[in-house]
Every structure is written in C-alpha cells, then in structure tokens.
N, C-alpha and C positions, 0 to 999 in steps of 0.2 A: 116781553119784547126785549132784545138785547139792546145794546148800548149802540149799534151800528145801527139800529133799526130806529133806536129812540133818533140818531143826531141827523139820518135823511128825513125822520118827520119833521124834524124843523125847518129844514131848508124847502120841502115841500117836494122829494124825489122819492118816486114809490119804487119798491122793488119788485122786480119780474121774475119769473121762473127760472132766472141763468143770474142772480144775484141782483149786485146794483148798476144801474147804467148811469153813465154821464148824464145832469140832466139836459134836457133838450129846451129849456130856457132860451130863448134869442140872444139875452142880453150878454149870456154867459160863453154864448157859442164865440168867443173872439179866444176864448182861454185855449178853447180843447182841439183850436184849429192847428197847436202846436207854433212851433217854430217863434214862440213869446219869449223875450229877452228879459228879465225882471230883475231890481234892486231889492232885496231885503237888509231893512234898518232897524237894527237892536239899539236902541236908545233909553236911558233913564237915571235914577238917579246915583246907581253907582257910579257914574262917572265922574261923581265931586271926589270917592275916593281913586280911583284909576285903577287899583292894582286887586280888582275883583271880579269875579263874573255879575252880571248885569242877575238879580236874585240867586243865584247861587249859590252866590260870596257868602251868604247865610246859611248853609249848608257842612256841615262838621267833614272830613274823609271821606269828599267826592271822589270813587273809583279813578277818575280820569286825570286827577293830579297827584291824590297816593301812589297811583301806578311809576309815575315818574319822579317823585321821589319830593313832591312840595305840597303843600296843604293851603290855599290860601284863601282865608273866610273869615268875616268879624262877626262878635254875635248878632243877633238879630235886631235886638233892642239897640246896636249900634248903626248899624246898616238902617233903621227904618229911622233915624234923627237924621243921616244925610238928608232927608227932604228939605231939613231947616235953612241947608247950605246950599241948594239947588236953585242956579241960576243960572244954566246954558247960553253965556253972551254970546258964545260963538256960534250955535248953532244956526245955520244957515239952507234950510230946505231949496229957497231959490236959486240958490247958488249951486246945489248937488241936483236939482234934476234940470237944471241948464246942460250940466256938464254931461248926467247919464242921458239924456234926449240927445245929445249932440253924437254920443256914443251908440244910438241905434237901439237904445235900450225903449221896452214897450209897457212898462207898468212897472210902481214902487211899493212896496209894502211899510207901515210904518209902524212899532209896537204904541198902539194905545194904552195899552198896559199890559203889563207883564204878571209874572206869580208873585212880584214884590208889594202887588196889591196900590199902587202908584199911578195914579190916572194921569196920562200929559193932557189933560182938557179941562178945564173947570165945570165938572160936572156937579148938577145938584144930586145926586145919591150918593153916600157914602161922605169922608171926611177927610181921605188920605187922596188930595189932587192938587190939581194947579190954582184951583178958586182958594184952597186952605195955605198955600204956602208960596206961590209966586205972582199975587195982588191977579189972580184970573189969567196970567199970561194961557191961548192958548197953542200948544202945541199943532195940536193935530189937524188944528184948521190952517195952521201957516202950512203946512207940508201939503192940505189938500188944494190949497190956491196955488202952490208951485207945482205940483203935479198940474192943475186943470193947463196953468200958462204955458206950460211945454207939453201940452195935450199927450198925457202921460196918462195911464188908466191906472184909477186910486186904490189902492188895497190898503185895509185895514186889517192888525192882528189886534186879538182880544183873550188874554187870561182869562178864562171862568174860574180856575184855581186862586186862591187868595189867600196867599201868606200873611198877611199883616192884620185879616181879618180873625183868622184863624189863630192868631199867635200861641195863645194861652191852650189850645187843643188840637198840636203836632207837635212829633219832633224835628228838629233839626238837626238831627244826627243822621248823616244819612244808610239808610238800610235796616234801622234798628230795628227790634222786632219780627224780620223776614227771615224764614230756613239760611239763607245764605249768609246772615247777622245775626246767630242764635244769642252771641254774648254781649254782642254791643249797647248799650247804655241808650235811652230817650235821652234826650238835650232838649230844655226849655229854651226861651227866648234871651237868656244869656249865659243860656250854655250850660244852664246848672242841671244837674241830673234829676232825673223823675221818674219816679217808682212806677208811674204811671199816665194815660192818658186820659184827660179828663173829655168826656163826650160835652159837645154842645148843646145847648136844650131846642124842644121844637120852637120855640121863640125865635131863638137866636138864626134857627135854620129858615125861617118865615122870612126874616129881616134880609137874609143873605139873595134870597131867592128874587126877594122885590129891588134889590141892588144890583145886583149883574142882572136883572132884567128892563130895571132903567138904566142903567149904560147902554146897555145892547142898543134899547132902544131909542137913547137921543145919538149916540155913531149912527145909524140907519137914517135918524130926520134930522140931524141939524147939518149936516155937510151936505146936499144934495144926493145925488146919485155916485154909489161907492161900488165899482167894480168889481172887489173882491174882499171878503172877509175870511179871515183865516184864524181861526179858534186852535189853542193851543191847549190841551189837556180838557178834561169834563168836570164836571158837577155829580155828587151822589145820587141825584136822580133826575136826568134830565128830561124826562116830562114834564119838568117845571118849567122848562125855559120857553117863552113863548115860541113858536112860530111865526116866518116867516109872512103868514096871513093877518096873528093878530098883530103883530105892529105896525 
C-alpha cells in the first residue's frame, strides 16, 4: 500500500478506478464547494526569539536563505528551551477572527503543533506542551471558541513529524546525507557533528505511535466538531495511525 493510499485509509476515502476523489462526506462538502476564504496561522514558540522560522530556525543551511545570502537558525537544544520563556500575552484569537469574519473570510486554520514537537494545548501525551510549561494555558481551545463566536469553520493543523522527540536520531543539517549533499556533515542537537545516525529502538517507535495518536485523538474529542484537519508531513508507517473510525 503506498503512502497516498495508507493516509485516504485514514480519513476513510476509498479510491476508484480514475484515482482519488474528493470525499463525499456532507460535513466536508462546504470545503470542495470552492469559493472558501481561509486564514492560516503559524504560531509557536519561536516567537519568544522573533528572528526564526517557526521549527526551522533549527535547521543548519536552509536552501531558501543560503540562496540569498543569510542563514538564520539556533541550535536545537537552544530553540527547544524557548518553551521555558513562552508566554504569548498578546496573543488574541478573538480579536483576529473578529477582524478576518468581518473580512468575509470562511474558516481559520490554527498550528496545533508544529515539527518543533510543541503542543499549544495541555495535552496528557507527551511532555513538550502547554500543561508542562504554561500552568495548562490552552491554546487551541481559545482560538476554537473565537472561531465558533464569529461562526468561523475550525481547522486544525497537526505535525505527525517530531523534532524534539526525535532529537537524538536526526540531523539538523539540512540535506545531509542526500545525492544533492553528498559532503555535508550530520548536526546533532547542538550542532555538533556526527559520524552518524543513531536509529531508534522499536520501544521508542511503540511510544511515538501511541503519542501522536493520543493527540490526534483528544483535537478530534475535546473541541467539539473540527471542520478541518490539516496534517503536515507523515509518520514511517502510517498504518499505525488510527483511523477516522477508530477514534
């Protein structure tokens, strides 16, 4: 089964003889009728430092900034302690989809979490969220109450990729290892070079699996009904990740 085939089992869309079709869900039918106006909101905790990409910034000689002539990344191990400092007073969901509702706009997306491995919700799986580092503030339920009050349709984005989990087995150099980076160097989590990558054991890949698949599944039951869900990269095998039925 390919990967495009593992991630419609999940959502529950089978494919026809002409590939894959929209599915024909009702609830979904508001999306594919076109003509949807939508906000998407990259939010988290690089923005205690400001002058990073939102997980990137962890990232050694990202093509898109070497190309122009700047590099701008701290190590990993430094980028994953801004959570300590992470205290968005200003953040204001009621106030921004006042403004985009007034603007004609039809649904907001909001990052739940990112590849920084950073939950904005006090989730009970894992240890890198808002219950571990901002007394429980949650995020994602302030943003899903101001979307329902300016009858806003909620979309939710979800990292399955996880930096922070992973730390100790990736690089952070980007490209390393690939035909197009034949010479470039692995980067650990502070940057130090490494001979090599060390694989994760099937433990550690059991623990992962039952992690992003209790997130998945308290975004699905503890905010009500969520319009849209938008998954950003995969999983090494996602037949692990529940379906749509079992949760």
């Amino acid at each position: 089964m390919s990967q495009a085939e593992q991630q419609h089992r999940i959502i529950g869309n089978k494919q026809s003889e002409s590939g894959f079709s929209p599915t024909s869900h009702p609830d979904a039918q508001w999306f594919l009728k076109g003509g949807n106006l939508g906000l998407f909101i990259h939010f988290g905790i690089s923005t205690v430092h400001g002058g990073i990409d939102l997980s990137w910034g962890m990232i050694d000689e990202k093509p898109y900034e070497t190309k122009y002539g700047y590099n701008r990344r701290i190590p990993p191990n430094q980028y994953f302690a801004l959570a300590k400092e992470f205290n968005p007073v200003r953040f204001d969901p009621e106030n921004w989809m006042r403004v985009i509702a007034d603007a004609g706009f039809d649904y907001a997306v909001f990052t739940t979490r990112h590849h920084d491995g950073f939950a904005l919700w006090p989730s009970e799986y894992g240890d890198f969220n808002t219950k571990n580092y901002m007394s429980g503030r949650d995020l994602v339920g302030e943003f899903v109450d101001a979307c329902r009050k300016y009858v806003l349709k909620v979309g939710l984005y979800y990292s399955p990729p996880d930096w922070h989990f992973f730390k100790n087995y990736m690089t952070f150099h980007y490209g390393s290892g690939s035909p197009e980076f034949p010479d470039r160097a692995h980067y650990g989590p502070d940057f130090e070079v490494l001979s090599e990558i060390q694989k994760p054991s099937a433990e550690m890949m059991d623990t992962y699996y039952s992690y992003v698949n209790g997130q998945i599944k308290e975004l699905m039951t503890r905010y009500g009904k969520v319009d849209l869900l938008w998954f950003d990269g995969s999983v090494p095998d996602v037949s692990r990740v529940m379906t749509i039925e079992e949760i």
